[in-house]
Residue, then its C-alpha position, 0 to 999 in steps of 0.5 A: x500500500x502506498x504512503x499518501x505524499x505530496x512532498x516533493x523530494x530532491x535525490x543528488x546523485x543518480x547512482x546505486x544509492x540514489x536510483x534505489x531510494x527514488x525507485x523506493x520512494x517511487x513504488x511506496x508513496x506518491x512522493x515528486x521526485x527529481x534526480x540531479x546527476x552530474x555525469x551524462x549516463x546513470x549508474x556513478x561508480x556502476x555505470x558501463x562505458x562503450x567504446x570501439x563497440x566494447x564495453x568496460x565497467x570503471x573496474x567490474x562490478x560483480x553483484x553479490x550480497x548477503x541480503x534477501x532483500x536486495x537479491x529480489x530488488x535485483x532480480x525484479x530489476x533484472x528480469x531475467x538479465x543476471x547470469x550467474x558466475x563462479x568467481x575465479x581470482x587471482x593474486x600476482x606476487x614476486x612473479x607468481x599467481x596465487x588463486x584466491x580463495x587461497x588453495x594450500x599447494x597452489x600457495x606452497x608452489x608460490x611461496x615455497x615450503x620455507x616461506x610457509x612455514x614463516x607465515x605460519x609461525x609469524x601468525x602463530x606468534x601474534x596468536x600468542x603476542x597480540x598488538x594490543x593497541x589496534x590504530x591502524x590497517x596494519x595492526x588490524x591485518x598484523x594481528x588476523x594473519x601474521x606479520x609475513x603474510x600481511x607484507x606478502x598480501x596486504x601491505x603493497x596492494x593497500x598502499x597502491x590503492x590509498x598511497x599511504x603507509x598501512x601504518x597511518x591507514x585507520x584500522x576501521x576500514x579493515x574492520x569493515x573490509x576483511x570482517x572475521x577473517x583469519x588465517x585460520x579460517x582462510x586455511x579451514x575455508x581452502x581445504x574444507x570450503x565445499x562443505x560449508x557454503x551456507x556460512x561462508x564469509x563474503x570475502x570468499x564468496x566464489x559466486x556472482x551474478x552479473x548482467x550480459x552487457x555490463x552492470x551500467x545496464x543494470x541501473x540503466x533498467x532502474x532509471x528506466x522505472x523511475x522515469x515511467x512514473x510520471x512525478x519523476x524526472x532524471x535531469x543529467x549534467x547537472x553540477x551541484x553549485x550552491x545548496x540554500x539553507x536557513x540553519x534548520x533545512x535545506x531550502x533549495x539547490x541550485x546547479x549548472x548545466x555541464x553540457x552547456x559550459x563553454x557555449x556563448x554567456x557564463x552558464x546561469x545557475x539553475x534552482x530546485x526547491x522541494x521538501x525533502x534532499x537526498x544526498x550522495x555526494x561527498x561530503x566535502x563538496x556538500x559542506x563546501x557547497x553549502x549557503x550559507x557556510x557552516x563554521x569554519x571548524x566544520x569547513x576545515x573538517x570537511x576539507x580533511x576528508x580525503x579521496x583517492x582517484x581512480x584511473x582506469x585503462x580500458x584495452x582492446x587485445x588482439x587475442x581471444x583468450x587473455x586469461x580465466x580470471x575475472x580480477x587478477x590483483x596486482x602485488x607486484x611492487x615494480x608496477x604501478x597498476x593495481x587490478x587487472x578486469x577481464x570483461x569478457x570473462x564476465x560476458x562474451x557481449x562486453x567485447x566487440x568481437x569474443x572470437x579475436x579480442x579480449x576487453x581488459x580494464x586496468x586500474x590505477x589509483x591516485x590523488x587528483x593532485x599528483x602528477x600522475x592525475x594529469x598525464x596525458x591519455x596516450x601516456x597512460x595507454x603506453x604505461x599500460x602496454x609495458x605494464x602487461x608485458x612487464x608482468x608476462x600477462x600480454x604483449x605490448x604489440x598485441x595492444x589495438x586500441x585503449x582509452x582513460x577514464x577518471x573518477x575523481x572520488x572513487x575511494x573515500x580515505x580512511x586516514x589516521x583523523x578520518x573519524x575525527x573530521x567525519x564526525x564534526x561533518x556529520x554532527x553539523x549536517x545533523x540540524x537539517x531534518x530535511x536531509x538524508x545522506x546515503x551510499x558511499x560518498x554520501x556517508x564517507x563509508x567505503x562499501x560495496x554496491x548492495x550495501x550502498x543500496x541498503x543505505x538507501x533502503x534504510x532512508x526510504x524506510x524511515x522517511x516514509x515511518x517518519x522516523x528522526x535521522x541520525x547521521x552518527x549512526x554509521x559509527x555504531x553499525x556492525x562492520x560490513x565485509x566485502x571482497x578483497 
């Protein structure tokens, strides 16, 4: 039964969080809805890019969660369109691939008998010598695996993505990440994992679900939904520029149109009233945003609240078969990539042509204002040809074609203050009773998609129970767990 509403609500961002709740709201009241995305497709960090006829995700997304609630959102959305997968993963170190989940002779061939015995004694060791005083990644990951197995299958990875050292990278965010995982249960899981599917921790899960042409098709479907009521409107290139407040609620927002930048007068601001504001934008940028500005302690904290940059090279390979891996996690410390996607492993119809080419997606991390950020699109494509080569996986010359995409806050950073800042942000957002934020960046909360649709769930739920919001009460969830 539908809720009786004449409220209109504003959604920033046309995401998995964002597309959720106004699809939500949508099906259970008679709420207007207007959702402003700055991109010019839907989907945000899900969306699904095509070019030369082949299709990459900004790294793959694979669906997989531990909630009934979201496996039927996605299999209503899907209709059929959500074909299942055994993953198969893979680490790349010291010139070896490790399968992950981990398999006892495959990581006895890598390491050798010599180096397993250290990883055993060094988890051994902390078993009986704890770090008591958990602060950082590394303490955390020290104390669930050994110190060798951690500078083995943690410490470079980690510090590629968040180009910091593990030691000043906050322990929550491994909490979050790696939730009851152990080097015993790792070791149980590879040898006796067949027997024990019901309870199997995600980060091990080897099943997924993913749609024929890409996880962007997916959301594209939801905003197809959305679209088909007629109180809901989709308004794409719309940059958030000012959002109006009278210290109690947000008023308005106001935006400029991103496909008209450039084209004759300075571009006018554009402003949406409504009743209610869903938000999935960083919070940085919605405190930076705000009119009037908050105090300055508030505007100093959102300002220490970090991201890390994605760049993600997308190539075409002359070759059918490049390898069986869906990811290939890359631990080699002599190159810069971190992760390796094989499109066509997650389906045929990613790649122009499945007979003669493989789709790969190469994924580098970065601050937007390192140097790095700013190469030009034939660098990056060159330093990804010598990359694959240098780590034996494909030739340079068997690279036709590649393109670059940015995201420019793809990773909210757990850093040593991070909570700090985060909760003097959030304390500050909470006088707005007409606010709600959601989904990854909108809650400075590195989650996965299911989970960032659970945030919005939960803000459709409350809205339409009325019930008080509480911007804090991330910081007393359970951790969530997720995939490596």
């Amino acid at each position: 039964m539908k809720v009786s509403s004449k409220q209109k609500a504003l959604v920033i961002g046309a995401g998995p969080a964002g597309l959720t709740a106004a699809l939500e709201l949508l099906k259970r009241s008679d709420t207007e809805i207007t959702i402003l995305e700055r991109d010019a497709v839907v989907g945000g960090l899900a969306k699904t890019v095509e070019y030369k006829k082949c299709r990459f995700d900004i790294g793959p997304h694979h669906f997989i969660t531990e909630s009934d609630r979201i496996t039927a959102w996605w299999q209503d959305i899907a209709e059929g369109d959500f074909f299942e997968h055994k993953r198969y993963t893979r680490i790349f170190y010291n010139h070896h691939f490790f399968n992950y989940p981990l398999e006892p002779v495959n990581v006895i061939r890598g390491l050798n008998i010599l180096e397993c015995a250290r990883s055993v004694f060094s988890y051994m060791w902390v078993r009986f010598f704890p770090i008591k005083e958990v602060t950082s990644f590394e303490d955390w990951v020290t104390n669930q695996f050994g110190r060798r197995l951690f500078s083995i299958f943690f410490k470079t990875y980690t510090e590629k993505v968040w180009g910091i050292p593990c030691n000043e990278i906050s322990a929550d965010w491994a909490a979050q990440r790696i939730k009851g995982f152990s080097l015993s249960k790792a070791i149980f899981y590879a040898f006796f994992g067949r027997f024990f599917t019901k309870n199997k921790p995600r980060t091990i899960n080897d099943v997924f679900h993913y749609p024929a042409r890409g996880a962007g098709t997916f959301w594209e479907k939801v905003a197809g939904r959305v679209k088909a009521y007629p109180q809901a409107e989709i308004l794409m290139q719309q940059s958030v520029a000012k959002i109006e407040h009278d210290h109690h609620r947000i008023v308005s927002v106001s935006t400029r149109n991103m496909a008209a930048n450039g084209v004759g007068a300075a571009v006018p601001l554009e402003r949406h009233a409504a009743d209610v504001f869903l938000s999935t934008m960083p919070l940085q940028q919605l405190i930076l945003s705000l009119d009037p500005l908050p105090p300055a302690v508030v505007v100093r904290a959102a300002q220490a609240l970090r991201y890390r940059g994605l760049i993600t090279i997308n190539l075409i390979i002359d070759r059918h078969h490049v390898s069986a891996d869906h990811w290939i996690y890359v631990h080699e410390k002599t190159v810069r990539m971190g992760r390796i996607g094989n499109m066509n492993n997650f389906s045929l119809k990613m790649v122009d042509d499945a007979a003669k080419h493989t789709a790969l997606s190469l994924e580098y991390f970065t601050y937007v204002d390192e140097p790095f950020w700013f190469k030009p699109e034939h660098e990056l494509i060159e330093l990804a040809k010598y990359e694959l080569e240098k780590i034996g996986l494909v030739r340079a010359s068997s690279v036709i074609d590649g393109m670059v995409l940015r995201t420019p806050e793809a990773y909210p950073v757990y850093d040593a203050n991070y909570k700090e800042h985060l909760c003097c942000v959030l304390d500050y957002l909470g006088i707005f009773k007409n606010l709600h934020l959601m989904g990854r960046n909108g809650m400075h909360r590195y989650n996965n998609m299911d989970v960032a649709m659970l945030s919005a769930l939960d803000v459709v739920d409350r809205m339409l129970a009325t019930q008080p919001h509480d911007f804090c009460h991330q910081k007393k969830e359970k951790p969530v767990s997720a995939t490596l």
